[in-house]
VOBA-1610 file (N, C-alpha, C; in pm, whole numbers, padded with zeros to 5 digits, always signed):
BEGIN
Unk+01710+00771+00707Unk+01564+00770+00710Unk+01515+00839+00837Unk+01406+00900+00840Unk+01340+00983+00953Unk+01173+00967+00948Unk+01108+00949+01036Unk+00947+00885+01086Unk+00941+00955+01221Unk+00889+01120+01215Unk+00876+01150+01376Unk+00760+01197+01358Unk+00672+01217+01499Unk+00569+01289+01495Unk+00562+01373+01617Unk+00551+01531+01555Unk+00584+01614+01674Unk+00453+01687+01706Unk+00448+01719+01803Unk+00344+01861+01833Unk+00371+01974+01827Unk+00276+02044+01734Unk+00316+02173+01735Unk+00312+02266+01839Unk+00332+02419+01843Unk+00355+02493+01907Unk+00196+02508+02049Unk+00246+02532+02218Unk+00081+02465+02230Unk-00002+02567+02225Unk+00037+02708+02152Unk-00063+02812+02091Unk-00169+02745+01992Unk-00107+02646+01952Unk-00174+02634+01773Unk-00276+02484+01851Unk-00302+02416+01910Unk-00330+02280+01970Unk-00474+02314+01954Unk-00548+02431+01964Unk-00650+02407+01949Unk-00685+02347+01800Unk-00631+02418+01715Unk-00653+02378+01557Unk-00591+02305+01554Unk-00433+02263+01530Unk-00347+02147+01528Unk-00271+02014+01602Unk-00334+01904+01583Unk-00294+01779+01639Unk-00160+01759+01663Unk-00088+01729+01502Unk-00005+01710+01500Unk+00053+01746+01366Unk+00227+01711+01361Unk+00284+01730+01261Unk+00346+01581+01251Unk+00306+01513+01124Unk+00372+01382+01113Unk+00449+01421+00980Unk+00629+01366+01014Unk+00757+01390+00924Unk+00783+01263+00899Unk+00819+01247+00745Unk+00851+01142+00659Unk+00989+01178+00625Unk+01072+01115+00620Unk+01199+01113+00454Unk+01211+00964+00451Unk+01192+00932+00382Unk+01244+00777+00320Unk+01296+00746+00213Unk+01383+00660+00174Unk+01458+00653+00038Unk+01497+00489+00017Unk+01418+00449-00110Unk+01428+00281-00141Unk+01496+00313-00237Unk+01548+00152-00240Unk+01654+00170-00392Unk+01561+00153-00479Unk+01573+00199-00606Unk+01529+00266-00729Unk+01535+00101-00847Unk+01587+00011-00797Unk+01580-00123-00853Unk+01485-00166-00844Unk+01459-00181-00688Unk+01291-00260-00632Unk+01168-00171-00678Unk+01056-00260-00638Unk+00952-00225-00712Unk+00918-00071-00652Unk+00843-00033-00713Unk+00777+00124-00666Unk+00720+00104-00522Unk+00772+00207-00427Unk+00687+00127-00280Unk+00501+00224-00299Unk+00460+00124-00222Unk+00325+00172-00242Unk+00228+00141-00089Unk+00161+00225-00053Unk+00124+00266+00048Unk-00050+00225+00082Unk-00078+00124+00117Unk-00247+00155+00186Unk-00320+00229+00249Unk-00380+00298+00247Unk-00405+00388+00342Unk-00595+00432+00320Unk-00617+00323+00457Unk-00773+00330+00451Unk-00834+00468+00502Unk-00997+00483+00523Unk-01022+00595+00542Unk-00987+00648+00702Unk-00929+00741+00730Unk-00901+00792+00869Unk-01006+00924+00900Unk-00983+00917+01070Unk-01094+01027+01096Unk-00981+01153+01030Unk-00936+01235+00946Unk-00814+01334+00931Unk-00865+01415+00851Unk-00801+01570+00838Unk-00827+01642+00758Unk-00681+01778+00839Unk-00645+01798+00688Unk-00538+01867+00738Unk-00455+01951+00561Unk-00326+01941+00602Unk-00225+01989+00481Unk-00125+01877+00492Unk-00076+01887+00391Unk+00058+01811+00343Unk+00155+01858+00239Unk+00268+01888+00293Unk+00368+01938+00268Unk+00462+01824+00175Unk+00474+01857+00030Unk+00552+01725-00028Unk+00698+01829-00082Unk+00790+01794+00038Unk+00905+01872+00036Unk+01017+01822-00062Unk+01031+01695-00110Unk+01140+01633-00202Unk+01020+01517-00249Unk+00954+01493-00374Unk+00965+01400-00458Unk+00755+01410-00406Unk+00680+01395-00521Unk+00507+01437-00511Unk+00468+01221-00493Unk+00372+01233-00459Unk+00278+01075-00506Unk+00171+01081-00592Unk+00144+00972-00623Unk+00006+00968-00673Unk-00072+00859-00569Unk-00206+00891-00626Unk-00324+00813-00538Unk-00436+00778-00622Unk-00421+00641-00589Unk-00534+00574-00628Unk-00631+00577-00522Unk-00767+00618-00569Unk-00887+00591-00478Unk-01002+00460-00477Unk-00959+00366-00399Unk-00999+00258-00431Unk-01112+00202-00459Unk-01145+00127-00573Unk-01259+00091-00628Unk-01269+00168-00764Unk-01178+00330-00793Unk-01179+00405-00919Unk-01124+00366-01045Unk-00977+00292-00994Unk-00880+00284-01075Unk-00825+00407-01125Unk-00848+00508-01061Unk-00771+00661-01104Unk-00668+00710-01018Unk-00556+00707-01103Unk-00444+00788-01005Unk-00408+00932-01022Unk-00411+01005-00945Unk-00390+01168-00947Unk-00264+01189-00878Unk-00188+01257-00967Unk-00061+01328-00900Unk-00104+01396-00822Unk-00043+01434-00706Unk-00076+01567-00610Unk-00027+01678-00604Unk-00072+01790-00615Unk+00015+01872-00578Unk+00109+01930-00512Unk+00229+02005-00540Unk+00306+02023-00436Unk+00263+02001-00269Unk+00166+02111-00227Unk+00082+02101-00134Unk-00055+02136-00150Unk-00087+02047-00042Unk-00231+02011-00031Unk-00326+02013+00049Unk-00457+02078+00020Unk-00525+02082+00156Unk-00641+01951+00177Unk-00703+01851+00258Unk-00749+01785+00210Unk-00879+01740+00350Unk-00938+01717+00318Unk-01096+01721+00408Unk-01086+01555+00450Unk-01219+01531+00508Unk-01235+01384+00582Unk-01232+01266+00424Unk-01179+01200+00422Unk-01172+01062+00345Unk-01319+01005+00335Unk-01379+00930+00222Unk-01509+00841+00242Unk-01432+00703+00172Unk-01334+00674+00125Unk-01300+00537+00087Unk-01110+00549+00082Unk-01079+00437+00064Unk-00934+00382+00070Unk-00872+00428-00055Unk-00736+00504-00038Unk-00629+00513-00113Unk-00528+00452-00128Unk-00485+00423-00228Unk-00302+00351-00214Unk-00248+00468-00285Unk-00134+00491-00221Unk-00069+00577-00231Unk+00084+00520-00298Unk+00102+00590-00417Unk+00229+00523-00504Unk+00366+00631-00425Unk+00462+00614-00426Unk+00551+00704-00352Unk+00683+00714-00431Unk+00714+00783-00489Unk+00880+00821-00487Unk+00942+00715-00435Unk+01042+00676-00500Unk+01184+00609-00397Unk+01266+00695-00341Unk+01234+00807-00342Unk+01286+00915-00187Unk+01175+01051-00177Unk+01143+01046-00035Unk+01089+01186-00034Unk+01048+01206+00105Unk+01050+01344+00094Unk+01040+01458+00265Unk+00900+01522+00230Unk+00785+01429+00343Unk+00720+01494+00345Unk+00704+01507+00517Unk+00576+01640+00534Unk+00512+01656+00659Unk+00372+01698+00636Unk+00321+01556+00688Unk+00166+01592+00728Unk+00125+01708+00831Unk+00001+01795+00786Unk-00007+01832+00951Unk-00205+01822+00949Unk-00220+01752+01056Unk-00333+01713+01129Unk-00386+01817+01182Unk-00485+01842+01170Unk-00600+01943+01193Unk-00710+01858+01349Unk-00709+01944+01389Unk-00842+01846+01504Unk-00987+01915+01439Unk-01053+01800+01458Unk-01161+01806+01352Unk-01279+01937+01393Unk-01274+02026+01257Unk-01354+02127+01244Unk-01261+02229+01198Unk-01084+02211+01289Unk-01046+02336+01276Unk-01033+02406+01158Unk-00982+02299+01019Unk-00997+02377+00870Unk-01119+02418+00874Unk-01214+02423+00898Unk-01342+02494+00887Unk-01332+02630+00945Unk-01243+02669+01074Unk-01245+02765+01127Unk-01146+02856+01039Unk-01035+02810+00977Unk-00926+02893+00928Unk-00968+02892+00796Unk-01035+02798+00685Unk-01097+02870+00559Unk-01250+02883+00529Unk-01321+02897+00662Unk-01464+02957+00629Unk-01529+02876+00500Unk-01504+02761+00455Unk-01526+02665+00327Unk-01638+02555+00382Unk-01741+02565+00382Unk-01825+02432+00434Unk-01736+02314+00391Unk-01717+02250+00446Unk-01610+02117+00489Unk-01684+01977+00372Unk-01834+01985+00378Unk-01883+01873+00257Unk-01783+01902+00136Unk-01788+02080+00099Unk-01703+02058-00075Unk-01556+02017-00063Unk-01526+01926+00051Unk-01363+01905+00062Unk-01336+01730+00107Unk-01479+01679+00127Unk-01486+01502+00136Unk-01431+01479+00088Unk-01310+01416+00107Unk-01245+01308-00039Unk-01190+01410-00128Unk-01126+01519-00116Unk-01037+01630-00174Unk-00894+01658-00129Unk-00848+01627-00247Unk-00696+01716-00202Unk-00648+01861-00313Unk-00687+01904-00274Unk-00699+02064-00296Unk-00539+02157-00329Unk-00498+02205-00406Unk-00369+02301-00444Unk-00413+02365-00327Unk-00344+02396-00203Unk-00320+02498-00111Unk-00280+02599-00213Unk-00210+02625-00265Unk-00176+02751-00370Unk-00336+02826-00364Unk-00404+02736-00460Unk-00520+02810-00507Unk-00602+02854-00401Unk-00595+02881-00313Unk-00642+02917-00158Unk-00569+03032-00113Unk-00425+02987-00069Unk-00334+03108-00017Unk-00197+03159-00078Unk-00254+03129-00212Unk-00118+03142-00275Unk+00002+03191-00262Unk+00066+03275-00238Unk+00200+03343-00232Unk+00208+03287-00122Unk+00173+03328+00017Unk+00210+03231+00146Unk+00209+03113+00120Unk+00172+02994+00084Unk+00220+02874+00041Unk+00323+02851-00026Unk+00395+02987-00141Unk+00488+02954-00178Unk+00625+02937-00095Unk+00592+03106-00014Unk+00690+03133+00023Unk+00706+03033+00146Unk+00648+02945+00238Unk+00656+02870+00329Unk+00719+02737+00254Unk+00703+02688+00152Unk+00729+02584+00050Unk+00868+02601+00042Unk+00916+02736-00026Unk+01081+02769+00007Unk+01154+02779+00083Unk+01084+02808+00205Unk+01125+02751+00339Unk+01172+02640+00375Unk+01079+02566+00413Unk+01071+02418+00402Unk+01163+02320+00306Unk+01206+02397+00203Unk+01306+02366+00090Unk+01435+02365+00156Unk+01439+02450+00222Unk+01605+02501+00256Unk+01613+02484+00384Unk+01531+02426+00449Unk+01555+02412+00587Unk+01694+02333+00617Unk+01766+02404+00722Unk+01873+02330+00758Unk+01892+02208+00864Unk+01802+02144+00890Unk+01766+02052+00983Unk+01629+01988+00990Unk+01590+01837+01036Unk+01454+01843+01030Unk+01407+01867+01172Unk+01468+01938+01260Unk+01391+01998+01379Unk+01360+02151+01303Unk+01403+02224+01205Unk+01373+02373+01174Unk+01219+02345+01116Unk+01174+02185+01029Unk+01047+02244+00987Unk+00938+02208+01098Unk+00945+02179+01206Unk+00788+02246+01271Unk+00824+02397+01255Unk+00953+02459+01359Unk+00904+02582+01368Unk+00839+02660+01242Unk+00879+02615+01105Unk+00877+02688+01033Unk+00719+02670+00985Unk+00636+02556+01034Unk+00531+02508+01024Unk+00419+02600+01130Unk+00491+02642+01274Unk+00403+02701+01337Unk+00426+02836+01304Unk+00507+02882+01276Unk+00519+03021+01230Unk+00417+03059+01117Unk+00394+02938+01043Unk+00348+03036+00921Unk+00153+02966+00968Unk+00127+02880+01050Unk-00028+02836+01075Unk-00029+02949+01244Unk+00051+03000+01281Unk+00054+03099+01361Unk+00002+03210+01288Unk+00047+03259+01212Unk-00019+03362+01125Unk-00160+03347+01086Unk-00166+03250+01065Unk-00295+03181+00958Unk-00405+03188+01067Unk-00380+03141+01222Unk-00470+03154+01281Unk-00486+03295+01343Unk-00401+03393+01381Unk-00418+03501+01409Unk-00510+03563+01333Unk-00498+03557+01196Unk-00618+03597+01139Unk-00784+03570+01139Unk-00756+03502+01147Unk-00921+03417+01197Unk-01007+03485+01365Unk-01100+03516+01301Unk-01165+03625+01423Unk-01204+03471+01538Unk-01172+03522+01650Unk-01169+03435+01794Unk-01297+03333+01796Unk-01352+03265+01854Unk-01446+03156+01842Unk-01426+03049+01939Unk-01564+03041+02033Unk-01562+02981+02134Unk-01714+02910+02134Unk-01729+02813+01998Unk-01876+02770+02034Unk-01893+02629+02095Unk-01958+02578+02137Unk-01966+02459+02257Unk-01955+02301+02141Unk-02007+02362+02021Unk-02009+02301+01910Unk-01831+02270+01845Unk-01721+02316+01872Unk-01589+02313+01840Unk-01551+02211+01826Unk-01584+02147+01976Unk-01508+02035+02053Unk-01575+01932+02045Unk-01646+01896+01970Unk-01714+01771+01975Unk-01687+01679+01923Unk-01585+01732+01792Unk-01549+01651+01696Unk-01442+01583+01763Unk-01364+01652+01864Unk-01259+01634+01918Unk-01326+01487+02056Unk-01431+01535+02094Unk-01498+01416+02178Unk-01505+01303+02098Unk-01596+01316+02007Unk-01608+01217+01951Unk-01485+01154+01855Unk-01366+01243+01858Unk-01262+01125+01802Unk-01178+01047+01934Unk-01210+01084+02018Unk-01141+01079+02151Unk-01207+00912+02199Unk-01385+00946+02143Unk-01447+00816+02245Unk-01550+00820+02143Unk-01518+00727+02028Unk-01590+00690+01910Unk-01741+00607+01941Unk-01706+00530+02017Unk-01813+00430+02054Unk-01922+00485+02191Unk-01857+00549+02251Unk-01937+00637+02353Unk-02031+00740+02246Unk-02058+00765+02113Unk-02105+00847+02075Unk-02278+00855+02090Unk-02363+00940+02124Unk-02462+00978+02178Unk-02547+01089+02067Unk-02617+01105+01984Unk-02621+01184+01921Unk-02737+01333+02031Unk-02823+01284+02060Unk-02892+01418+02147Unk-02779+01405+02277Unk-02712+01301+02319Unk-02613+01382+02409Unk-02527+01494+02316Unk-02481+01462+02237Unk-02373+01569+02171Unk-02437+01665+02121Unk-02586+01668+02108Unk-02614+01792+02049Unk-02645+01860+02177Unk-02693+01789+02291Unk-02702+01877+02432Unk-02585+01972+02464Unk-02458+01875+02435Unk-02342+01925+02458Unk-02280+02093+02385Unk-02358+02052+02273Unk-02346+02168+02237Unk-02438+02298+02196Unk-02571+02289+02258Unk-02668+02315+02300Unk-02728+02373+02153Unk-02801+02264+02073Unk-02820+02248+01962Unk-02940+02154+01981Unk-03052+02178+01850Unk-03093+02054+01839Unk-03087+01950+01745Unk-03135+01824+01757Unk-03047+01704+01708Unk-02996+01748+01560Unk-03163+01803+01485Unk-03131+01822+01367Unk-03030+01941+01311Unk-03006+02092+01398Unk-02922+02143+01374Unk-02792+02119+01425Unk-02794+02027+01480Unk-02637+02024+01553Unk-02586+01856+01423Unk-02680+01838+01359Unk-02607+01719+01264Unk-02589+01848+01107Unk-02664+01928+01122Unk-02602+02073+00977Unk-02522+02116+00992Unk-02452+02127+01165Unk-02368+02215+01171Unk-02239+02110+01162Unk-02274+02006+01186Unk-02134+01887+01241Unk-02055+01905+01071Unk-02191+01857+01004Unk-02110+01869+00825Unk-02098+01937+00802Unk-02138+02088+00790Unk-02063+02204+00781Unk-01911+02197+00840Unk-01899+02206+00936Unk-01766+02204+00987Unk-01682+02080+00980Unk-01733+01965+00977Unk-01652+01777+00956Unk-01573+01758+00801Unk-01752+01776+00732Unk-01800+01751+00629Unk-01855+01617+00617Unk-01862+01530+00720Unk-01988+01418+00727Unk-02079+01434+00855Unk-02129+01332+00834Unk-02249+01373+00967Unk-02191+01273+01116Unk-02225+01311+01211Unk-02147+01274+01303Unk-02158+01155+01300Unk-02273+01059+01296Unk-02227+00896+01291Unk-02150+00838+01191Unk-02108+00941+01143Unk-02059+00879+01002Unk-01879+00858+01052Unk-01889+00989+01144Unk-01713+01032+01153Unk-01689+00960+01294Unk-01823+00907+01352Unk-01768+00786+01487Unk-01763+00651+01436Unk-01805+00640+01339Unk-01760+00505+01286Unk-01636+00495+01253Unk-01595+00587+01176Unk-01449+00611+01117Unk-01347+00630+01198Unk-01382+00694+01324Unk-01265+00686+01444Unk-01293+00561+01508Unk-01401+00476+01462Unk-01387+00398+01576Unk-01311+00195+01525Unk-01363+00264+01365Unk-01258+00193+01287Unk-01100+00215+01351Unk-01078+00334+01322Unk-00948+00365+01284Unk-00874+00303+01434Unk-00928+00310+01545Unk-00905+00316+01677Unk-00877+00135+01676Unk-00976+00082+01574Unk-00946-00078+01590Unk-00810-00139+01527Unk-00789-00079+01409Unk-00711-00043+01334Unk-00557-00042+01376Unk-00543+00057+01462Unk-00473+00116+01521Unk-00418+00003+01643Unk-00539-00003+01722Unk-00479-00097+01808Unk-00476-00250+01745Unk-00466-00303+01679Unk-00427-00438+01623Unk-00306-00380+01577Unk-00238-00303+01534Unk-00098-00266+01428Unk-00037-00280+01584Unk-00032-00206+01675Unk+00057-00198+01820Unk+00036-00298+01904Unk-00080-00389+01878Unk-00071-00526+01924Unk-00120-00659+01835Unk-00031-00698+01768Unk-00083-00809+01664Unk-00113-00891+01745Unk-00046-00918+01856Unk-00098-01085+01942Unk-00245-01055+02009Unk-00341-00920+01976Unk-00470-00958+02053Unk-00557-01001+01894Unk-00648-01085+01951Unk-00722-01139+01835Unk-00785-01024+01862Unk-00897-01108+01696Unk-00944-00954+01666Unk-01138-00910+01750Unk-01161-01039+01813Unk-01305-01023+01870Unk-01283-00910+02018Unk-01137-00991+02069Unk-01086-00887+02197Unk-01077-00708+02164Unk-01030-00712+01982Unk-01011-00543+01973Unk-01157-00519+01958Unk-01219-00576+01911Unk-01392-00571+01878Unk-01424-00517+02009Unk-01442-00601+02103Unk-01470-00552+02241Unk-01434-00400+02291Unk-01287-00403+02262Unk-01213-00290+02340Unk-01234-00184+02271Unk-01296-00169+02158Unk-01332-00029+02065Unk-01439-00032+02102Unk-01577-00085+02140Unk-01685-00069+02152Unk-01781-00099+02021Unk-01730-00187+01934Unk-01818-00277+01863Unk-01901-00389+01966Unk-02041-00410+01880Unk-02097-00524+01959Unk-02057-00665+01906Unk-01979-00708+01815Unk-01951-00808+01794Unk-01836-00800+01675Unk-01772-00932+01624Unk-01683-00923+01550Unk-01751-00896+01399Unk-01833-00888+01390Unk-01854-00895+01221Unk-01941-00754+01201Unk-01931-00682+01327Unk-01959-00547+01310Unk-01827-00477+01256Unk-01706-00479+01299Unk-01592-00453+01343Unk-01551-00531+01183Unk-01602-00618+01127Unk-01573-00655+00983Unk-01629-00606+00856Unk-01721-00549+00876Unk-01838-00470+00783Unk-01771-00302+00814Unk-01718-00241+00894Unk-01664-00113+00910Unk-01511-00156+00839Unk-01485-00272+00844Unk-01324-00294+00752Unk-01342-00232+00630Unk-01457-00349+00586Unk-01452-00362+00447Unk-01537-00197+00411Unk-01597-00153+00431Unk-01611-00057+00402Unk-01517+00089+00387Unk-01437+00101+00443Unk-01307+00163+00496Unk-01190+00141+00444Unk-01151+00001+00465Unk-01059-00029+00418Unk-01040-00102+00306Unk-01177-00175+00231Unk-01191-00223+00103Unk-01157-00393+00101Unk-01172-00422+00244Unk-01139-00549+00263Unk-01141-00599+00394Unk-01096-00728+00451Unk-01137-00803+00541Unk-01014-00739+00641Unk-01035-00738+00789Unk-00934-00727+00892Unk-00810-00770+00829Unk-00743-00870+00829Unk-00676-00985+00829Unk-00600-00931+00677Unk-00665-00944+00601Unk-00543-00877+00450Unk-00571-00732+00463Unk-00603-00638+00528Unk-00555-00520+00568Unk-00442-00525+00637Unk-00424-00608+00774Unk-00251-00594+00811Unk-00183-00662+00742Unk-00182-00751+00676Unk-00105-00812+00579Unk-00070-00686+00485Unk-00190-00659+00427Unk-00125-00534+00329Unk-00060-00430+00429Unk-00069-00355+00505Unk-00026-00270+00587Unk+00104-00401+00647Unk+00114-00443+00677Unk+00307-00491+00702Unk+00385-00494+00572Unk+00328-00483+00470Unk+00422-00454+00315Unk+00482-00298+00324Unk+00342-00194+00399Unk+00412-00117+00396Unk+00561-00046+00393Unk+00562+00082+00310Unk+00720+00125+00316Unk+00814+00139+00449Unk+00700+00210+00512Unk+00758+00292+00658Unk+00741+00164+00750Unk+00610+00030+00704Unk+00655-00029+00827Unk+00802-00169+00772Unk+00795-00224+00641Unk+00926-00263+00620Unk+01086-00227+00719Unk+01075-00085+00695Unk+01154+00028+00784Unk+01178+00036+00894Unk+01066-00050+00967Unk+01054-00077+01111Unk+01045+00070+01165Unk+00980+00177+01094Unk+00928+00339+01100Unk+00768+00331+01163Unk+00714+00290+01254Unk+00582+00277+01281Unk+00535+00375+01403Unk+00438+00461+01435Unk+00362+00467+01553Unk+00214+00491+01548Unk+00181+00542+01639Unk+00076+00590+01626Unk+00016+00723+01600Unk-00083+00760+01466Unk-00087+00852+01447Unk-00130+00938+01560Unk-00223+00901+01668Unk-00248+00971+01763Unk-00183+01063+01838
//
């Protein structure tokens, strides 16, 4: 079994966070493993190198196979994710806006989308896919990951607007969020600098500091179960606990408390495979 998360090349850091690598393999007796996975601040590709999932979007009751690979925008509700009893995948994390910079696509038509990369860049998706197939090691697929989003960004004409990085502020310091500060920041006003945020996010900025600031609570209760949950309330910058419970259930489709319950069923954390996506 393998659970790493690497950084890519630090050419590519402006557009890319990270690369998160899966292989896992359950026995084929036990039940189907199946995955929670509430809404995150993310938007990126995913590479399904040995064995595809499906996803339920919660509250639909609809499960969609995915495609080989996938391109996929900011989340607005919770998936469970059904999984193979073996498979190699690699996420790769985008810092927020950058798919906006590399497919020129207003970011709203991609909310809650997971998209055939094919039908976008076809032949280069294949041929990186066959790559990734035959790789002889799992240290060969970053490189083979920055090589081919190395290309991808070379193409993309240069861009330096004050507006880039905000998304990146505001996933950084969710609760510090300011809306005429951030549009100062990016010397905008309130109302065009919230057209331009969804253009490039695809939600509007209070929408995507709630969601990091969920995720940030989230996050820190999984790496520390022994703090209660009014102390993570505090330390994210909620004003109270039942603020910090109303961003659950919205997000995650349920209360604090049977979110880590469901999230310790998990596959990868069973596996004792856990970190932080950060």
């Amino acid at each position: 079994m393998m659970y790493r998360l690497v950084q890519p090349d630090p050419a590519l850091r402006l557009y890319i966070r990270s690369y998160m690598m899966w292989h896992l393999a359950f026995d084929p007796k036990e039940p189907q493993p199946v995955k929670a996975y509430p809404v995150s601040p993310e938007e990126g590709m995913t590479f399904y190198i040995k064995g595809w999932v499906q996803a339920e979007s919660d509250g639909l009751g609809l499960a969609d196979k995915r495609a080989q690979t996938v391109i996929f925008g900011q989340a607005n509700r919770r998936q469970n994710l059904f999984l193979p009893y073996e498979f190699l995948t690699v996420h790769v994390y985008f810092q927020p806006g950058a798919m906006f910079r590399l497919l020129r696509i207003p970011m709203t038509e991609l909310v809650h989308q997971y998209i055939d990369a094919e039908s976008i860049w076809g032949r280069d998706v294949r041929e990186v896919n066959d790559q990734l197939a035959n790789a002889p090691d799992y240290d060969s697929l970053p490189r083979i990951l920055d090589a081919f989003f190395g290309r991808k960004i070379n193409q993309c004409a240069p861009q330096n607007h004050p507006i880039d990085r905000i998304g990146q502020l505001i996933l950084n310091n969710p609760h510090g969020f300011r809306l005429e500060q951030m549009a100062c920041e990016a010397c905008l006003s309130n109302r065009a600098f919230e057209k331009r945020f969804m253009q490039q996010v695809g939600v509007n900025p209070k929408f995507f500091a709630r969601v990091s600031r969920f995720w940030k609570a989230f996050k820190l209760k999984e790496s520390n179960p022994s703090l209660d949950w009014l102390t993570i309330a505090i330390q994210t910058g909620y004003t109270d606990y039942q603020h910090l419970v109303k961003d659950f259930k919205q997000f995650a489709g349920t209360t604090p408390t049977v979110l880590m319950n469901q999230n310790a069923q998990d596959p990868d954390h069973r596996a004792g495979m856990t970190f932080n996506y950060r």
